[in-house]
ROLOTI-612348 format. One record per residue (C-alpha): residue number from 0; x, y, z; residue in one letter. Coordinates in Angstrom, 3 decimals, decimal comma. Each point is the difference from the previous one (the first is absolute). Layout:
BEGIN
[NUM [X Y Z] "A"]
...
This chain:
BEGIN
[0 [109,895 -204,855 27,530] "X"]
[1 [-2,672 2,245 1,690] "X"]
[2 [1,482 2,960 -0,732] "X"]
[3 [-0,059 -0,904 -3,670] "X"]
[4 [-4,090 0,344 -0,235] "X"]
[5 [0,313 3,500 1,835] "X"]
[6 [2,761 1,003 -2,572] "X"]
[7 [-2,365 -0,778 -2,934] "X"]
[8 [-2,832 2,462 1,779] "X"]
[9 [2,685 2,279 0,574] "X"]
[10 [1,385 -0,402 3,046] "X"]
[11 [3,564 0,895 -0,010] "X"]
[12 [2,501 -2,097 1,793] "X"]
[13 [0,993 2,786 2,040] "X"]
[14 [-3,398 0,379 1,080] "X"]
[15 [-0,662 -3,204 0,881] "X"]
[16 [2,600 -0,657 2,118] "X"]
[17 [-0,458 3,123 1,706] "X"]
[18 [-3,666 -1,566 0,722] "X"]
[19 [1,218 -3,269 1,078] "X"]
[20 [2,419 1,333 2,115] "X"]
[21 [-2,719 1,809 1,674] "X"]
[22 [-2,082 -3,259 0,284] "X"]
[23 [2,348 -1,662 1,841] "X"]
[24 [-0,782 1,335 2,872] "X"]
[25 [-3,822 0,302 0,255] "X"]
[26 [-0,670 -3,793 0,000] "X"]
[27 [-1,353 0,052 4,029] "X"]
[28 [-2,238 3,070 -0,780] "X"]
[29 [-1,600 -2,270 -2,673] "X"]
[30 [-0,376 -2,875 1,772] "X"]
[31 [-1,712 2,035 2,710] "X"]
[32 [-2,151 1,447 -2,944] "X"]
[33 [-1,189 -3,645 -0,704] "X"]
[34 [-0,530 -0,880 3,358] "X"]
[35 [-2,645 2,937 0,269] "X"]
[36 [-1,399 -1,338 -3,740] "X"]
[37 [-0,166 -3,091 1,444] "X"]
[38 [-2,551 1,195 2,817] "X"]
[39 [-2,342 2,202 -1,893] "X"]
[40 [-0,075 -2,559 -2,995] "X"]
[41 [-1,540 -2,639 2,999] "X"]
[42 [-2,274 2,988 1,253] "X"]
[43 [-1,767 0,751 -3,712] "X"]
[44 [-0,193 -3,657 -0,363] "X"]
[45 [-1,369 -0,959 3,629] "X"]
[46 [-2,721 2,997 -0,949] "X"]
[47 [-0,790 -1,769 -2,967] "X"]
[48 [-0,709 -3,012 1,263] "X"]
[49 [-2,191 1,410 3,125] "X"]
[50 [-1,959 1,492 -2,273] "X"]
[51 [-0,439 -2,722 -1,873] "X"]
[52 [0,570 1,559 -3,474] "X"]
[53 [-0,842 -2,195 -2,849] "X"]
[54 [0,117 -0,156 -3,718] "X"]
[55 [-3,599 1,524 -0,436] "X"]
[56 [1,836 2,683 1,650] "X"]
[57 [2,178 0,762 -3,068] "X"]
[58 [-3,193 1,132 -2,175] "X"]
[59 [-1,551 2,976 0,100] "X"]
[60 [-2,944 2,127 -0,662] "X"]
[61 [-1,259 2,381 -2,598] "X"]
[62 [-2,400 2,949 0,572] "X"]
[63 [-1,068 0,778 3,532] "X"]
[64 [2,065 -3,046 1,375] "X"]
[65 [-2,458 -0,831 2,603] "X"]
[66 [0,839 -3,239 1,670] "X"]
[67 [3,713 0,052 -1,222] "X"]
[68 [1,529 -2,879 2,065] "X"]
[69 [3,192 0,756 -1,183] "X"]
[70 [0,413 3,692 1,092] "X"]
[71 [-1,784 -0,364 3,154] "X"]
[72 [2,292 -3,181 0,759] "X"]
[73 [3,399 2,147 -0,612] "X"]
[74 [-1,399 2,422 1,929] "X"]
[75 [-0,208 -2,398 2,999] "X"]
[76 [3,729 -1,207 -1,223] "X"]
[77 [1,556 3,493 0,681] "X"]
[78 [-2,307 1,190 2,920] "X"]
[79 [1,742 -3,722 1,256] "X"]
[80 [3,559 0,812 -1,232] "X"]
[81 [0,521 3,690 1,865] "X"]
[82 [-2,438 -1,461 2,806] "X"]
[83 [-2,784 2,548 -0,393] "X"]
[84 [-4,139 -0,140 0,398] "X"]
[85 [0,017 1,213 -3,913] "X"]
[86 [1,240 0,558 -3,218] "X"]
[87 [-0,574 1,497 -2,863] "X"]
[88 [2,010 -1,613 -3,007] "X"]
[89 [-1,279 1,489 -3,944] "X"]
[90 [0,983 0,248 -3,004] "X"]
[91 [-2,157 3,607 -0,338] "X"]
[92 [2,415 1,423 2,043] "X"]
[93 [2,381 1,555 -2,287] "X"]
[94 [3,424 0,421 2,089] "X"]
[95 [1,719 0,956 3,082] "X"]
[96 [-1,105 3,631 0,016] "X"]
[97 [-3,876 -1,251 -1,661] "X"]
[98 [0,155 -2,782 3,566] "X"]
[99 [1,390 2,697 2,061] "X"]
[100 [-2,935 3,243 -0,814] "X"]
[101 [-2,105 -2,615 0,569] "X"]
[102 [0,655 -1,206 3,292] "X"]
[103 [0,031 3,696 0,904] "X"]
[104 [-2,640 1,643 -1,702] "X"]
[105 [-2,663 -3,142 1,410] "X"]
[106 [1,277 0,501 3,842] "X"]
[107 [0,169 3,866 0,336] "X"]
[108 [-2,816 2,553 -0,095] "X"]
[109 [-0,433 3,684 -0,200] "X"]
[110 [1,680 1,679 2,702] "X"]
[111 [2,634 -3,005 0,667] "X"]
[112 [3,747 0,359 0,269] "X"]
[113 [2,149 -1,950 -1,101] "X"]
[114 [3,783 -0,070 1,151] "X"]
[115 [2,881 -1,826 -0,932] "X"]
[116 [2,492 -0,181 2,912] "X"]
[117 [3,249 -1,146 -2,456] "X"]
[118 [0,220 3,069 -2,470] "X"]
[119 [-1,336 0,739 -3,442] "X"]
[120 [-1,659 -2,859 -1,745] "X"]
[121 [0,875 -1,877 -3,771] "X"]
[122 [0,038 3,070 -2,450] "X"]
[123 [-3,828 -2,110 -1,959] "X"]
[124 [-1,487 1,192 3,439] "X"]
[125 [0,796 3,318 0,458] "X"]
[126 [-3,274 0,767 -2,176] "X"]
[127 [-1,836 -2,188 1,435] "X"]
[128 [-0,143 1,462 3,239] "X"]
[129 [0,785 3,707 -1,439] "X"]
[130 [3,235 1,001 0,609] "X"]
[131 [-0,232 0,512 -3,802] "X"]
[132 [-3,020 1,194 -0,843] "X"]
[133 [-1,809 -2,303 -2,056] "X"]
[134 [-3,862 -0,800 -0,555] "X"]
[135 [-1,288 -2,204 2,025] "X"]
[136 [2,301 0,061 2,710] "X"]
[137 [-0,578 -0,830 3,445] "X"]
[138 [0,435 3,829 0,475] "X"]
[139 [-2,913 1,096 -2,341] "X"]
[140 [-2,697 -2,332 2,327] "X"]
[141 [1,341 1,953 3,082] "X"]
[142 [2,521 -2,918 1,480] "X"]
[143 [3,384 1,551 1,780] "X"]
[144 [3,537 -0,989 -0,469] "X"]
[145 [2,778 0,487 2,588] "X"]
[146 [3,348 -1,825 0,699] "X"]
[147 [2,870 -0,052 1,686] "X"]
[148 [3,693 -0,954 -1,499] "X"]
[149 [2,049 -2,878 1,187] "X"]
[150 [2,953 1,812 1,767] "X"]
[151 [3,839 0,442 -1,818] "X"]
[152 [0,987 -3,534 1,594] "X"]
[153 [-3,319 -1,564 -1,912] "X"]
[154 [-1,530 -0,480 3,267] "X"]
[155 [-3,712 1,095 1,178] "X"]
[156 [-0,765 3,522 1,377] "X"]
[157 [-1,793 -1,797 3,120] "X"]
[158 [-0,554 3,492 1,686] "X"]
[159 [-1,659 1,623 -2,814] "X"]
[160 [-2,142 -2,671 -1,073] "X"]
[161 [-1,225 -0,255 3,554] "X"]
[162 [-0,573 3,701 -0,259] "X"]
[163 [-1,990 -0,401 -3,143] "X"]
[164 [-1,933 -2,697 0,877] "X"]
[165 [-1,135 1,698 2,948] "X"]
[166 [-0,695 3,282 -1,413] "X"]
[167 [-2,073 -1,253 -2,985] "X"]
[168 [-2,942 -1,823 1,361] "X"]
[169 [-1,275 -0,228 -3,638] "X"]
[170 [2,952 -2,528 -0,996] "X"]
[171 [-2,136 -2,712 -1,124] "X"]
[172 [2,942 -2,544 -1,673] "X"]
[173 [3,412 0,460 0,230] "X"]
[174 [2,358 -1,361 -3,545] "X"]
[175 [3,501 -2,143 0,090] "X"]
[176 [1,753 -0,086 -2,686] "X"]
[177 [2,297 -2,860 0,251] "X"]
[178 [2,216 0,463 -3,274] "X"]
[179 [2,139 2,461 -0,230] "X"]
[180 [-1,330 1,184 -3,525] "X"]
[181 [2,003 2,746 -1,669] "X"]
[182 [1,727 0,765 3,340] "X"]
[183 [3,039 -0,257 1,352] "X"]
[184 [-1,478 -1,289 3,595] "X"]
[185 [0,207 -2,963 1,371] "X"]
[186 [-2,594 -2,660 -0,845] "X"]
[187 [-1,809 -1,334 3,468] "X"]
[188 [0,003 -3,166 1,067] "X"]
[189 [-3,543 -1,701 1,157] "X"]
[190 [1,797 0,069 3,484] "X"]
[191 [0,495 3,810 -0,260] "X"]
[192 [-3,704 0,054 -1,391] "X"]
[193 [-1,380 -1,796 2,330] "X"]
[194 [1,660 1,945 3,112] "X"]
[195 [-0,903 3,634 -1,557] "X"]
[196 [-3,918 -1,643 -0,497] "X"]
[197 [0,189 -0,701 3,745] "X"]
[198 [1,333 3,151 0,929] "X"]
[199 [-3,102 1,573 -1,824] "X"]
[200 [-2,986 -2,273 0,880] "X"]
[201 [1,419 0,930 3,447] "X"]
[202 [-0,467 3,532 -0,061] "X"]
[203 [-3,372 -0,316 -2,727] "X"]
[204 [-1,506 -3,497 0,176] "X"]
[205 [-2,518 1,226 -2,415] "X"]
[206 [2,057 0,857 -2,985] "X"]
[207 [0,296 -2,643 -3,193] "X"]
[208 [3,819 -0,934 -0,357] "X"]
[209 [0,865 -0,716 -3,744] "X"]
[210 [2,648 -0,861 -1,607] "X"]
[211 [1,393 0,218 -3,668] "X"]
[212 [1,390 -3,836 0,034] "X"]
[213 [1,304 1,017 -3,540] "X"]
[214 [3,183 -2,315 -0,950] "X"]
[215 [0,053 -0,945 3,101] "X"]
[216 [-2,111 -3,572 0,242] "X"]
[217 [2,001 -3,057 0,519] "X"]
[218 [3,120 1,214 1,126] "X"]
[219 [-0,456 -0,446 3,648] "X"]
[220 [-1,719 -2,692 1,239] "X"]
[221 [-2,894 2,223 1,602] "X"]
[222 [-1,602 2,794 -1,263] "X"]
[223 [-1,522 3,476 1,392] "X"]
[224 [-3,627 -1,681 1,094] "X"]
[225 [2,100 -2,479 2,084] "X"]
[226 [1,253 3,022 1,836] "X"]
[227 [-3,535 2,334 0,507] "X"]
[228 [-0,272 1,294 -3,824] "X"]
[229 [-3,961 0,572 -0,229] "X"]
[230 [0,943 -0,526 -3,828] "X"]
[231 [2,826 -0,835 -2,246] "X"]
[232 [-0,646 1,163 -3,913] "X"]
[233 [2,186 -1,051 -2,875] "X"]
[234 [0,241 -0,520 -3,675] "X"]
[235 [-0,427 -3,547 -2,020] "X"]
[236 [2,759 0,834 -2,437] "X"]
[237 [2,492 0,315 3,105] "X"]
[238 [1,088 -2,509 2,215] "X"]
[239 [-3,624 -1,629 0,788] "X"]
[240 [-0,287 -1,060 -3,791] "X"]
[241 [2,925 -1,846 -0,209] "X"]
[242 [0,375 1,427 -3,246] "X"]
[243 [-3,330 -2,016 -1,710] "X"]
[244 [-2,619 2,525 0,773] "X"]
[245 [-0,799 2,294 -2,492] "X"]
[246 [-1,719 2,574 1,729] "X"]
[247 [-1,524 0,453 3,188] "X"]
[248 [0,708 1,430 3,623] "X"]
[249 [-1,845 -1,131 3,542] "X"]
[250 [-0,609 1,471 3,395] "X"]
[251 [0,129 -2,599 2,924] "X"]
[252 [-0,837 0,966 3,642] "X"]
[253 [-3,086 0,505 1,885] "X"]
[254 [-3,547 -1,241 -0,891] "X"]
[255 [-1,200 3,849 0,024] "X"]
[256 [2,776 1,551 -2,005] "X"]
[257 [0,135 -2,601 -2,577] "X"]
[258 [-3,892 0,377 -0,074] "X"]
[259 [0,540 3,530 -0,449] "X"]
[260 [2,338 -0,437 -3,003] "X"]
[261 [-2,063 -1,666 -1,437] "X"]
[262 [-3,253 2,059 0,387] "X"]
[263 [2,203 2,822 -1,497] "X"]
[264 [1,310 -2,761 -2,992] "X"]
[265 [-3,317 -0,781 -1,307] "X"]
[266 [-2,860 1,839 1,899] "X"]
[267 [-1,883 0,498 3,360] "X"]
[268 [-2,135 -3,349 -0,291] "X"]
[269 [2,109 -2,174 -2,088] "X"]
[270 [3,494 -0,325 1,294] "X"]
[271 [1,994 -3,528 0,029] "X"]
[272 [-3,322 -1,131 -1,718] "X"]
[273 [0,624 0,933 -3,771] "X"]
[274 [3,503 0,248 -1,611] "X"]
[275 [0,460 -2,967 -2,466] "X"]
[276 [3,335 -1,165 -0,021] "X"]
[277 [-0,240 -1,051 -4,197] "X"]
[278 [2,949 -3,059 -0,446] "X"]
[279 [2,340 1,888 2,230] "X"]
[280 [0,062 -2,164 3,048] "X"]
[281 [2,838 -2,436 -0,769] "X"]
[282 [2,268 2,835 -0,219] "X"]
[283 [-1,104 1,354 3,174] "X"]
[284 [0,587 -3,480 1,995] "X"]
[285 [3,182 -1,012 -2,154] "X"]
[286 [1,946 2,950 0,594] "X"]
[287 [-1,098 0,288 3,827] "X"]
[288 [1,372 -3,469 0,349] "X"]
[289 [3,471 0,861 -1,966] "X"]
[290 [-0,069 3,525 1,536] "X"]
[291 [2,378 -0,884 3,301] "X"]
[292 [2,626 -1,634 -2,655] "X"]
[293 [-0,363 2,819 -2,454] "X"]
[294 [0,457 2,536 2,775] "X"]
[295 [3,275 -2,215 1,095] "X"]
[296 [1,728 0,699 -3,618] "X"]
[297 [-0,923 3,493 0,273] "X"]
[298 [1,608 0,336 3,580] "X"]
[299 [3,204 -1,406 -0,975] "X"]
[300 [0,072 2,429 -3,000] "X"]
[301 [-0,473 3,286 1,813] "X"]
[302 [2,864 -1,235 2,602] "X"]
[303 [2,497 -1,414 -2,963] "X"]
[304 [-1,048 3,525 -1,201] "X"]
[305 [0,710 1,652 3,284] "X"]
[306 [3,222 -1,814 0,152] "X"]
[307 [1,374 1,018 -3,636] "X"]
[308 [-0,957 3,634 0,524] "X"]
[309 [1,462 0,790 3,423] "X"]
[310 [3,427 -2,360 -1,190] "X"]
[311 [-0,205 3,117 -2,846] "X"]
[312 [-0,137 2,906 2,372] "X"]
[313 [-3,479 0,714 -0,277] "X"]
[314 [-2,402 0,860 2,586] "X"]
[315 [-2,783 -3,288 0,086] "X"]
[316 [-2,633 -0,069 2,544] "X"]
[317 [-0,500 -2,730 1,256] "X"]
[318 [3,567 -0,297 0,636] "X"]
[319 [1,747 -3,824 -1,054] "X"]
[320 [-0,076 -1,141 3,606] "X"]
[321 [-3,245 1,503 1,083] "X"]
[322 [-3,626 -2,398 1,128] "X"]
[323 [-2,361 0,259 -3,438] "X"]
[324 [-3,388 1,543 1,014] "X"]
[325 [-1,363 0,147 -3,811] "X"]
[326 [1,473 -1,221 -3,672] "X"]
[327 [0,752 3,446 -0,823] "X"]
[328 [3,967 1,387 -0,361] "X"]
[329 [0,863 3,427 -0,611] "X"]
[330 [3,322 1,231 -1,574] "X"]
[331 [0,873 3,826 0,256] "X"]
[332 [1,821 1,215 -3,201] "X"]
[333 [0,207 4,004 0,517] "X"]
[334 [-0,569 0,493 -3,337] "X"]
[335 [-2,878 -1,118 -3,010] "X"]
[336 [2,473 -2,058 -1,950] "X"]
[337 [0,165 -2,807 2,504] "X"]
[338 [-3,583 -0,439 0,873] "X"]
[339 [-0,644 -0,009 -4,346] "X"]
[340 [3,504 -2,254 -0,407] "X"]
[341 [-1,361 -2,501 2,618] "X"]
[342 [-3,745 -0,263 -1,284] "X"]
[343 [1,072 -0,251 -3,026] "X"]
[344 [1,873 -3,137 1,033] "X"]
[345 [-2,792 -1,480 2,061] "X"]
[346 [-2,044 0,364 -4,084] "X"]
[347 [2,277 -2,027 -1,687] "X"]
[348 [0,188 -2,913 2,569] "X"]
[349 [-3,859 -0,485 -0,290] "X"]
[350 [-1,822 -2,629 -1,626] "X"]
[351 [-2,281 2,326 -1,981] "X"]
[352 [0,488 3,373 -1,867] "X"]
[353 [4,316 -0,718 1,110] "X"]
[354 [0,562 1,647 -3,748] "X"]
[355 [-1,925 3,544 0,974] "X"]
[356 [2,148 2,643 2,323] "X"]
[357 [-2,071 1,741 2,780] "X"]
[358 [-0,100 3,728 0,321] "X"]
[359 [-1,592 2,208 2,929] "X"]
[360 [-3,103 1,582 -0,337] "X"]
[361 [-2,856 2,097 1,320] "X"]
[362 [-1,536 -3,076 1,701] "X"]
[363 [-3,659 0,841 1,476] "X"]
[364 [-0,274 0,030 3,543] "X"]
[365 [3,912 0,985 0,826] "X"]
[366 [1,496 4,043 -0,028] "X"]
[367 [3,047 -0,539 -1,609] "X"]
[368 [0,917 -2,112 -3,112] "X"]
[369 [0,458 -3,893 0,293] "X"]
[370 [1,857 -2,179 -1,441] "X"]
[371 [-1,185 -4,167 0,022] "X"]
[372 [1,251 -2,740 -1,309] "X"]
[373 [-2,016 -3,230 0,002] "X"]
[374 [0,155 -2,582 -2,990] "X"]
[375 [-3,002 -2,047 1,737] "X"]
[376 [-2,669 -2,699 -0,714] "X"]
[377 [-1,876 2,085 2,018] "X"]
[378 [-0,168 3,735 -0,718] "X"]
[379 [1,548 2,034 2,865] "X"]
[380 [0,152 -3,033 2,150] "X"]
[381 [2,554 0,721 2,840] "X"]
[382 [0,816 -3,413 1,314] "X"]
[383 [1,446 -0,464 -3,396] "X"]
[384 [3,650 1,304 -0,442] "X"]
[385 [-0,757 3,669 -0,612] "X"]
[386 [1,513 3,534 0,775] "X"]
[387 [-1,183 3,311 0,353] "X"]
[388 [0,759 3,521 1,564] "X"]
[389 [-0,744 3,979 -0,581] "X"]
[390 [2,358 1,659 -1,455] "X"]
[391 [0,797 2,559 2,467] "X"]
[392 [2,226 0,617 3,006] "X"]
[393 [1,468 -1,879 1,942] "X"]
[394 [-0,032 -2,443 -3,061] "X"]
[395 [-1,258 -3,468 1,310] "X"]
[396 [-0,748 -2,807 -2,007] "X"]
[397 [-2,362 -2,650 1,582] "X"]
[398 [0,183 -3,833 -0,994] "X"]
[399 [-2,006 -2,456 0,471] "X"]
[400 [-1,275 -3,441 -0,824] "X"]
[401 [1,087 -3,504 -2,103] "X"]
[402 [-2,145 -2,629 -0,021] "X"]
[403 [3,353 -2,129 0,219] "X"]
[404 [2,982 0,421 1,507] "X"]
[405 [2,133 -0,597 -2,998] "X"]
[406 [-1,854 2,672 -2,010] "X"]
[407 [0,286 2,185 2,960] "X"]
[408 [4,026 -0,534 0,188] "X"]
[409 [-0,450 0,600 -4,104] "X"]
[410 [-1,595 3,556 0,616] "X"]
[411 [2,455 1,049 1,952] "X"]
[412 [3,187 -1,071 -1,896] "X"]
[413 [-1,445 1,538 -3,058] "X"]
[414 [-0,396 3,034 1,772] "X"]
[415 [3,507 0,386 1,164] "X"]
[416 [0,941 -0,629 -3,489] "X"]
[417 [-2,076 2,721 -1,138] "X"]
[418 [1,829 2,377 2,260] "X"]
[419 [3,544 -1,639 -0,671] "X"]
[420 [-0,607 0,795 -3,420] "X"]
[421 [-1,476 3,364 0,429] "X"]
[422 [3,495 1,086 1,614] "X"]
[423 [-1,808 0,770 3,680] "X"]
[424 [1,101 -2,831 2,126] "X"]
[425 [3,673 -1,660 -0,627] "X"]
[426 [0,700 -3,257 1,518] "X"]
């Protein structure tokens, strides 16, 4: 029997059944999930094959990297897959936040403003731009920040970011953060993006719309820059890698902000011209071509997830029943002992490091202690099943990833055991 493998990685049998109970009636939302896999798997491959990529593709440069068929090929690839003029696509871009600064710090200047219209951004940001004072902050070379919170029912404030778009004539590019981060908000859908980008351009056709596309690739069948995004920035260890890529981040949009990005990555002269990409590039294609199946597992985790946790009482955002906008579930506890029961579970599922038991701590970037759990072939990668979340009020823990749905369903099971056996849920 099935249940006999899950027993022997201690799965209980009350456990399971409670999960397979729950399964039992999400088999249309995952055939719907395919269906979209389905679409964007044809979409990375049909970009593939316009741009003719090849096996001399696959090798790499050392030193400057002049000439690098490979990187400037997979360039072409994603500019083709989230149907912009450019992209920028390199493994010398560290993360999220590393892709992020970038893409800000090359397109504002002295004296600009920049203004997010849907609340505070991720927490690795707030220094960035200087909300926390840090050096080298967007704030220390003169640059502005102002914003304006979605209202209580998660939509936009559409009168006050008319009012601040009018009244700040130095708002030079305006940020959309499409994941919910460590919020409680609701993540936006590229429909939602697309309508509050048109609401802006407009009132201020001049201003750069960006958007954090963080965990959120692949999971529609469009993206932002299908809907007026001037730019869409991400991380390679999220959804785009498909779980391959060891490294890396990009920045696809218009010819003169990706130029800009990449003017700021290298220096004024050099750009997209130097930047070897070392034996790095069959990652990079691999897991973009398994990236719309990996992000598929990981959907169907975060709603099996969704689904346990409300069943238990708790408060889950997304809800079971709601649209998925990004691979990213959140589970309010109210108190510490369920956001470190449930990591803790999420450790012992994983492939790597299962034996070690995670434990929050003063991570940089982030005010508040954080706890992560991530047993991953690739350190801190996201799209892999991982957990993580501060330890303060209201309590959230945030989960994420599995670069198969059976691990995925894994994670959680071991995580409700966790808490079964920690005395704070009863089933």
């Amino acid at each position: 029997m099935k249940s006999n493998i899950y027993k022997e990685l201690g799965i209980s049998e009350k456990v399971y059944e409670f999960g397979e109970e729950i399964l039992k009636g999400l088999k249309e939302r995952f055939e719907k999930i395919d269906e979209n896999a389905e679409i964007n798997q044809l979409k990375v491959l049909k970009a593939m094959q316009e741009n003719k990529v090849s096996e001399a593709c696959l090798l790499g440069t050392t030193g400057y990297g002049y000439n690098d068929i490979g990187r400037e090929k997979l360039e072409q690839v994603y500019a083709s897959v989230f149907h912009t003029e450019d992209a920028l696509v390199r493994p010398q871009i560290t993360c999220g936040t590393h892709a992020l600064a970038l893409a800000l710090m090359s397109n504002l200047r002295p004296g600009d403003i920049l203004f997010s219209p849907v609340g505070k951004p991720y927490d690795t940001l707030e220094e960035v731009i200087g909300i926390r004072d840090s050096r080298g902050s967007l704030k220390e070379y003169g640059i502005g920040y102002v914003q304006t919170d979605l209202l209580p029912d998660g939509s936009f404030d559409i009168d006050n970011i008319r009012k601040v778009l009018e009244e700040n004539d130095r708002i030079r590019l305006v940020t959309i953060q499409r994941s919910k981060g460590y919020q409680t908000r609701p993540t936006l859908s590229v429909e939602r993006i697309g309508a509050l980008i048109g609401f802006i351009k407009s009132i201020r056709s001049d201003v750069i719309c960006m958007v954090d596309n963080c965990y959120g690739e692949f999971v529609e069948t469009i993206e932002p820059t299908d809907l007026g995004a001037d730019m869409v920035v991400g991380s390679l260890i999220k959804n785009p890698g498909g779980g391959l890529a060891p490294i890396g981040g990009y920045i696809a949009g218009t010819k003169e902000c990706v130029e800009n990005a990449a003017f700021r990555l290298t220096s004024p002269g050099l750009g997209k011209e130097v930047g070897a990409s070392l034996g790095i590039l069959p990652q990079f294609y691999q897991g973009l071509f398994l990236a719309p199946t990996v992000t598929a597992s990981a959907l169907k985790g975060a709603i099996f997830a969704a689904n346990i946790y409300e069943k238990l009482g708790f408060d889950v955002l997304p809800n079971g029943s709601e649209d998925r906008y990004d691979i990213i579930q959140a589970v309010t506890f109210g108190k510490p002992e369920g956001v470190i029961a449930f990591c803790e579970g999420i450790q012992s599922a994983a492939p790597v490091d299962s034996f070690v038991s995670p434990e929050p701590w003063d991570m940089p970037g982030y005010d508040a202690q954080v706890i992560m759990a991530a047993g991953a072939f690739v350190s801190g990668s996201s799209i892999e099943l991982s957990a993580d979340g501060p330890i303060k009020e209201p309590y959230s823990v945030f989960f994420q990833g599995g670069l198969t749905w059976p691990h995925a369903k894994l994670g959680i099971l071991k995580t409700l055991q966790r808490l079964v056996d920690k005395g704070i849920v009863v089933i």
